[in-house]
C-alpha atoms as a printed R data frame, in Angstrom:
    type eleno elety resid chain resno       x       y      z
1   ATOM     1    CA   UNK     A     1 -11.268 197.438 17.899
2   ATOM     2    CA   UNK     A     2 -12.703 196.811 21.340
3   ATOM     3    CA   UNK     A     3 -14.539 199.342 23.540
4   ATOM     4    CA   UNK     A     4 -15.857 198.744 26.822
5   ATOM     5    CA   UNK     A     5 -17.487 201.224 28.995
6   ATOM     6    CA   UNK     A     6 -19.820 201.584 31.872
7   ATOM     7    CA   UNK     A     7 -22.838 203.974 32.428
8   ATOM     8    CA   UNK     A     8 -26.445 203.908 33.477
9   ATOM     9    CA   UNK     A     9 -28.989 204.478 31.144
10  ATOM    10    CA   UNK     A    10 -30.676 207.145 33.522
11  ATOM    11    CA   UNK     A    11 -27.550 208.998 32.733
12  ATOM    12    CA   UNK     A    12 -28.570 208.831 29.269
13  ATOM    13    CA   UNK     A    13 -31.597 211.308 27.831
14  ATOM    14    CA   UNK     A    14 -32.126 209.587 24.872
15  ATOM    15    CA   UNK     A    15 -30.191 206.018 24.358
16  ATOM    16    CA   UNK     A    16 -28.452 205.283 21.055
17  ATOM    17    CA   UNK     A    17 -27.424 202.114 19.827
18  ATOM    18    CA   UNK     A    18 -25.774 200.975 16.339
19  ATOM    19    CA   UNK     A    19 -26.004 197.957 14.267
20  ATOM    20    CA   UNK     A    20 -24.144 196.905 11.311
21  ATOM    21    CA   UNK     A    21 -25.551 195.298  8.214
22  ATOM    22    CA   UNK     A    22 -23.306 192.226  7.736
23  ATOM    23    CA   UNK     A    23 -24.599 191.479 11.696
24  ATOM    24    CA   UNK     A    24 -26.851 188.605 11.359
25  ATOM    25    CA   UNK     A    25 -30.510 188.120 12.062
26  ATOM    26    CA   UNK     A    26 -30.410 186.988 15.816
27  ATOM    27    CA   UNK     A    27 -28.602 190.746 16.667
28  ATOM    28    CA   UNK     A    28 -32.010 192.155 15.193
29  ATOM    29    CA   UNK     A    29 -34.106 190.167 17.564
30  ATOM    30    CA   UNK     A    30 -31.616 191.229 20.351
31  ATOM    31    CA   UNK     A    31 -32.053 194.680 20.057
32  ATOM    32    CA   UNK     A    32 -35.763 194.447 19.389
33  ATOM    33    CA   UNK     A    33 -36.079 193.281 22.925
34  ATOM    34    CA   UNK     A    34 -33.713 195.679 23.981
35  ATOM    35    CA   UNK     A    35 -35.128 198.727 22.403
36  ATOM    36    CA   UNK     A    36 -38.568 197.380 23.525
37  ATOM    37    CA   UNK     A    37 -37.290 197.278 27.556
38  ATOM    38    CA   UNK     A    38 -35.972 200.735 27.381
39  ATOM    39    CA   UNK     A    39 -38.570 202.072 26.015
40  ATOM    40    CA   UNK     A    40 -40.465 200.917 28.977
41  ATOM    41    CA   UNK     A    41 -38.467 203.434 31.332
42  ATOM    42    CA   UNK     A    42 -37.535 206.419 28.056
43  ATOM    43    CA   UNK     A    43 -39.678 207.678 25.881
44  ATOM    44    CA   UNK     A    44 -37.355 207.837 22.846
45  ATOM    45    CA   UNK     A    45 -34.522 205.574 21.386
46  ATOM    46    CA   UNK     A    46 -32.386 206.309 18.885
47  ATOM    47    CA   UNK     A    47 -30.445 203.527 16.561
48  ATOM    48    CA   UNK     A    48 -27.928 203.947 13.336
49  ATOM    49    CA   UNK     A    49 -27.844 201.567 10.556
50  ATOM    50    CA   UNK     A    50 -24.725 200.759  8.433
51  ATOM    51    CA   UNK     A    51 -23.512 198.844  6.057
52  ATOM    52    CA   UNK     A    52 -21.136 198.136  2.996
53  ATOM    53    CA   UNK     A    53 -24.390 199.146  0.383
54  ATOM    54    CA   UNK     A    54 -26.653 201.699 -0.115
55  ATOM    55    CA   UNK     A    55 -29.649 198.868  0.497
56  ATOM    56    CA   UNK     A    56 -27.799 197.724  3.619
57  ATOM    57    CA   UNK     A    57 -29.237 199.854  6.511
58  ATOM    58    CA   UNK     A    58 -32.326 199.866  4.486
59  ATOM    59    CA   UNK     A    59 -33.444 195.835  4.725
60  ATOM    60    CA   UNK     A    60 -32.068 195.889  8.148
61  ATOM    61    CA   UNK     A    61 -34.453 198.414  9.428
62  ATOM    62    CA   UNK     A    62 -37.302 196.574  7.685
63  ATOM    63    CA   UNK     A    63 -36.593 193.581  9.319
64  ATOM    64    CA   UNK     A    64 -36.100 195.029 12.631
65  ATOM    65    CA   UNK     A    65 -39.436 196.834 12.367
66  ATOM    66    CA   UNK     A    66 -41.112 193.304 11.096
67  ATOM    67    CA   UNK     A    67 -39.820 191.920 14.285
68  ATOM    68    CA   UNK     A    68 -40.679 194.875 16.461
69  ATOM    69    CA   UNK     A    69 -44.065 194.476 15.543
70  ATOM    70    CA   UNK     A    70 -44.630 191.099 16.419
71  ATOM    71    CA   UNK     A    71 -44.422 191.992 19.908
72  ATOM    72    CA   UNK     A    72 -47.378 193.484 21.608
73  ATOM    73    CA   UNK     A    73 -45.260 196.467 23.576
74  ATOM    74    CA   UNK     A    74 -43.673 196.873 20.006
75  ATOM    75    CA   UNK     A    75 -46.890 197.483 18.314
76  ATOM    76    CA   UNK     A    76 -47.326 200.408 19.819
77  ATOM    77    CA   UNK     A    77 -43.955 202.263 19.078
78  ATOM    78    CA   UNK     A    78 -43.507 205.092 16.506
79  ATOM    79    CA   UNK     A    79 -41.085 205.141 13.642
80  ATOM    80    CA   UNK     A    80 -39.325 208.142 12.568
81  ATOM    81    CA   UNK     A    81 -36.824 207.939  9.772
82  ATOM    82    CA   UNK     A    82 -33.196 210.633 10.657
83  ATOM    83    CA   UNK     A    83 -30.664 211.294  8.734
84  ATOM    84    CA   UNK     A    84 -29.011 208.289  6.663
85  ATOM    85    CA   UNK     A    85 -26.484 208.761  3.297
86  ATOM    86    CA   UNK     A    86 -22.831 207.763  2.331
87  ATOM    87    CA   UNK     A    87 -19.698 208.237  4.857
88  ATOM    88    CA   UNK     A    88 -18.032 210.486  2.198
89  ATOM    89    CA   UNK     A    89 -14.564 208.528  1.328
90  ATOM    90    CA   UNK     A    90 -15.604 205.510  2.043
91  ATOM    91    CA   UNK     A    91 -17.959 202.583  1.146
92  ATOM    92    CA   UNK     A    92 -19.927 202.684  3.941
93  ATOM    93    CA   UNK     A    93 -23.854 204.408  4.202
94  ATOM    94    CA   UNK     A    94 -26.246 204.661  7.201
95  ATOM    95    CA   UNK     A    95 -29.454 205.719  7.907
96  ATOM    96    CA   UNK     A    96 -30.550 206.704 11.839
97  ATOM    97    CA   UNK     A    97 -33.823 206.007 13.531
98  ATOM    98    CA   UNK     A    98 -35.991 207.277 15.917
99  ATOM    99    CA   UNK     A    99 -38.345 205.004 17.784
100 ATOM   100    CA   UNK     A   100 -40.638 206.925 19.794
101 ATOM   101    CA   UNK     A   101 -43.081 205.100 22.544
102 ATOM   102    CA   UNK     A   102 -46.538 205.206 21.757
103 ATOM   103    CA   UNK     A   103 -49.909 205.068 23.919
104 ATOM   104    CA   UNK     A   104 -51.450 201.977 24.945
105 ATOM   105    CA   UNK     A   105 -54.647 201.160 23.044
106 ATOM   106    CA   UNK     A   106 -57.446 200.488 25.054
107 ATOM   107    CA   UNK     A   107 -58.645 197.050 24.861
């Protein structure tokens, strides 16, 4: 399934974005930079993690915070784990997360 849609993110008080498990390792490094340029204009991001296993969402958001760091604007953004479990009836689980702009450290 395809879904396209327009909107601008000032319409939006706290973007959310999703990212599946079996996506590969360059989708991580997309959204890093995403996440990282709207946190520049929103204080808060939101992001869901799925996949096919209950490890799934979890090595995804490792690597995505491993590659979040590396970036000096990324360095500075808190983590706070949301709700995450098992879609009941199926095989799929998910875990949400909050990224949260932090202050600048003086240098």
């Amino acid at each position: 399934m395809r879904l396209e849609y327009t909107f601008q993110i000032d319409d939006v008080p706290v973007p959310r974005f999703s990212v599946e498990a079996v996506e590969g390792i360059g989708k991580l490094f997309t959204l890093a930079t995403l996440v990282i340029n709207v946190l520049a204009i929103k204080s808060r991001v939101e992001i869901v993690f799925h996949g096919l296993n209950a490890e799934d969402p979890t090595r995804k958001i490792d690597a995505f915070r491993e590659i979040l760091a590396s970036s000096d604007a990324g360095a500075e953004v808190r983590f706070h784990a949301g709700h995450g479990g098992k879609v009941h009836g199926s095989s799929s689980y998910f875990q949400w997360l909050s990224l949260e702009r932090g202050e600048p450290s003086g240098s």
